[in-house]
N, C-alpha and C positions, 0 to 999 in steps of 0.2 A: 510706741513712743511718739505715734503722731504729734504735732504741735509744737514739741519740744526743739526751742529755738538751737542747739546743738549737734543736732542729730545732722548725720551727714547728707541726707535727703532733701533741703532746702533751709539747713538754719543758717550759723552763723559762720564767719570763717573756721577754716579747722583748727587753728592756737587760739579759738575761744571756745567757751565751753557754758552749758547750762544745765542747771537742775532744778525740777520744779518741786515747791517745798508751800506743801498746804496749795493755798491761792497764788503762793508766790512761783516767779520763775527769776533766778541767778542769771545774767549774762555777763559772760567774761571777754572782755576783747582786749589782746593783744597789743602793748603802743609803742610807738618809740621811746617812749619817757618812761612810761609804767603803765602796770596793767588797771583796768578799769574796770568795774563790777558793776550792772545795771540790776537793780530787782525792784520790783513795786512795792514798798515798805507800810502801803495804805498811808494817811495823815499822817505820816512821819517827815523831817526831815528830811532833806537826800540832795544828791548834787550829782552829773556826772556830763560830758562831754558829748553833746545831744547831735553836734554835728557829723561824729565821727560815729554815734549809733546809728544813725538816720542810715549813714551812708554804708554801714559795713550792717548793718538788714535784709537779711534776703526772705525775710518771712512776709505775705499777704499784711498783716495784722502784728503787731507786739506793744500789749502792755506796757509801758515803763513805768508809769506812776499814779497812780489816785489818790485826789486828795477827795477832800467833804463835795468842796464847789468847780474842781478841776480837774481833767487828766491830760494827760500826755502820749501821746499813742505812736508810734514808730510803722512808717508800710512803706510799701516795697511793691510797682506795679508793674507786669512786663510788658511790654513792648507789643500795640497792641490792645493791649486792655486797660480796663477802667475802674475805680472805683465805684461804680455801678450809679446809675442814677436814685438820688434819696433825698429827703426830707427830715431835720431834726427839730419836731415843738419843741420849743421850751429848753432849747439848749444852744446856742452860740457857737460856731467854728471857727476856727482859726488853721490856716495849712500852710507848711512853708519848705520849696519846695531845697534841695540840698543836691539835685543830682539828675540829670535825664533834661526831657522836654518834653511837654504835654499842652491841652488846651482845658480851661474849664471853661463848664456854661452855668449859668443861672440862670430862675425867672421864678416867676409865681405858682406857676404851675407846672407837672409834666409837661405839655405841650406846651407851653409858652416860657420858654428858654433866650428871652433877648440878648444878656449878656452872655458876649465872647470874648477870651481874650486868651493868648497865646502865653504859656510861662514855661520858664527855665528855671536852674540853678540861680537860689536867692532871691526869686519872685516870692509873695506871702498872697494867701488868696483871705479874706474876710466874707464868712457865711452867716448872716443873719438867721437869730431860730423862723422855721419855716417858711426857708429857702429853697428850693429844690435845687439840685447842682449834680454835677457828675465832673469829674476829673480823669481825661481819656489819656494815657500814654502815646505820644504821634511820632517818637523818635524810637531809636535802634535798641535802645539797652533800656534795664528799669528804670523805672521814676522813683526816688528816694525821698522820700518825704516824711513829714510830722504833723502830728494835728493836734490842737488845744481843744480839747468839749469844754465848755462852762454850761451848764454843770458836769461831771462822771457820765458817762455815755456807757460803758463796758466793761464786761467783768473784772473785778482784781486782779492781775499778772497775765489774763490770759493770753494766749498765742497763738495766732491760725496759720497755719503756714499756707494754705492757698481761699482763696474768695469762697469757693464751694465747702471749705470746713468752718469757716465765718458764717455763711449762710446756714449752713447746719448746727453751727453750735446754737444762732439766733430761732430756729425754729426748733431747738429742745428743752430751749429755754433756758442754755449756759452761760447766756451773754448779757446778763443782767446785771444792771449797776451793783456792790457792795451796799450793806445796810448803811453802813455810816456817810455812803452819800449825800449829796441835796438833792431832797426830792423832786422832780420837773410835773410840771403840770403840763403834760398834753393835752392839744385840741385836734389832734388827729393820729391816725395810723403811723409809728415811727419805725422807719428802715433804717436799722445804725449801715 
C-alpha cells in the first residue's frame, strides 16, 4: 500500500482516510464543520479547502488536481530536507508556503543560485520555467506547502509519501504528465 495517502505509515491523519481508484486517490479529512474529500478528478471541476490540505499532509508529494494547463500538488518537507535542487522547461511555478520555515534559492544555473530569501507561513515563492531552485526546510517541524505547475508537471492522483519513492516513480517512468495535459516544450533535462 505504499503511497497511499491513508495508510498509517506516513499519510494522512488517522479520521481521514484514502483509496486510490484508477489514477485517482480519495482523501478524506476530518473538519470541524464537515468532512472534506480531496481526489484529482482530471479536467473536472472540483473545490476543496487547499489550506487545511496543505497543512494536514504528511506525504513527500500528493496529487490534488489536474487540469489540461494546471495542477495543484500538496508536499510535506521534514525538517532538514529539501525539495531537492531542479529545473522545470516549459512549465511555470508557483509555491506557497501554509506551515514551517524554510529558505529558497534561485538562479540560472546549479551553480549560480543568487537569489535568497528566507520564507514562512503565507510567504508565495514565483519560479519562472527554467529556473533552477531548491526549497530547504531550516526550521524544527515540516514545511507544508502547495505548488501550481502551469502546465501539469505529474502523474494524475499520484502520491509519494517520501522524496526517494518521488524519485523512483520518476525514473520508471510513473510520474508522467496525463494525456489530456498541455503539452510542454522542453529545452533541457527536467527534474520534477
Amino acid at each position: 500500500m505504499r503511497g497511499w495517502a491513508g495508510d498509517t505509515t506516513g499519510g494522512w491523519r488517522r479520521d481521514a482516510g484514502a483509496r486510490r481508484i484508477g489514477a485517482l486517490v480519495v482523501l478524506r479529512i476530518a473538519g470541524q464543520d464537515r468532512d472534506m474529500e480531496i481526489h484529482d478528478n482530471g479536467p473536472q471541476r472540483n473545490a476543496f479547502d487547499i489550506e487545511t490540505a496543505s497543512r494536514e499532509n504528511t506525504n513527500y508529494r500528493t496529487v490534488a488536481w489536474s487540469g489540461a494547463h494546471l495542477q495543484v500538488v500538496l508536499m510535506s518537507i521534514e525538517p532538514g530536507s529539501s525539495i531537492g535542487l531542479e529545473v522545470h522547461y516549459g512549465t511555470d511555478q508557483f509555491i506557497r508556503l501554509d506551515a514551517g520555515q524554510g529558505r529558497v534559492v534561485m538562479g540560472p544555473s546549479e551553480k549560480d543560485l543568487p537569489f535568497e530569501q528566507d520564507i514562512t507561513d503565507g510567504w508565495s515563492v514565483q519560479v519562472p520555467a527554467g529556473t533552477w531552485h531548491d526549497i530547504i526546510n531550516t526550521g524544527s517541524e515540516p514545511l507544508k506547502l502547495y505548488t501550481i505547475y502551469a502546465p501539469t508537471h505529474h502523474a494524475q492522483g499520484i502520491v509519494q509519501e517520501t522524496a526517494a519513492d518521488a524519485e523512483a516513480d520518476e525514473e520508471a517512468g510513473r510520474d508522467e504528465p496525463p494525456a489530456f495535459a498541455e503539452e510542454v516544450d522542453t529545452k533541457g533535462e527536467d527534474k520534477a
